[in-house]
C-alpha positions, 0 to 999 in steps of 0.5 A: 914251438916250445911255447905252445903248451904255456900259450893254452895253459894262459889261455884258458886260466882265466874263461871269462877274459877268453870268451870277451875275447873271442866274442869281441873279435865274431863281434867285429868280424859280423859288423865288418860284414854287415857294413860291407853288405851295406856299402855295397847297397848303397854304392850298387853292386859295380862300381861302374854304377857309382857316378860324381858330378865333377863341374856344374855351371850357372846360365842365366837367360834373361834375354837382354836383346829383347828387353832392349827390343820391347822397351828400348833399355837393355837396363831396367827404369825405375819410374819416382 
């Protein structure tokens, strides 16, 4: 490559944008590690322990058939 020789004379011009540089990207590099290490703790270590609940029903039980048994109204009175 017949550019190599500018690529390092314009890298290394200017120090301080070239360490911003390369501590911007082990900066980056850490984060992504350590989000991932955290994922994984939160989520299990397979993805097999990771369940979601997909449907959910309410069943109310108020016995009906007894309330009309034990006070002759399957329908609550009110009493004036």
């Amino acid at each position: 490559m017949k550019f190599n020789r500018l690529i390092l004379a314009n890298l290394f011009r200017k120090k301080a944008r070239l360490f911003l540089t390369i501590g911007s990207f082990a900066v980056a590099l850490f984060l992504f590690a350590f989000l991932s290490v955290v994922n994984d703790a939160f989520l299990g270590a397979s993805p097999t322990q990771f369940c979601t609940i997909t449907s959910a029903s309410v069943v109310v039980k108020n016995d009906l058939d007894m309330r009309s048994r034990e006070f002759g109204s399957a329908v609550p009175r009110a009493l004036w």
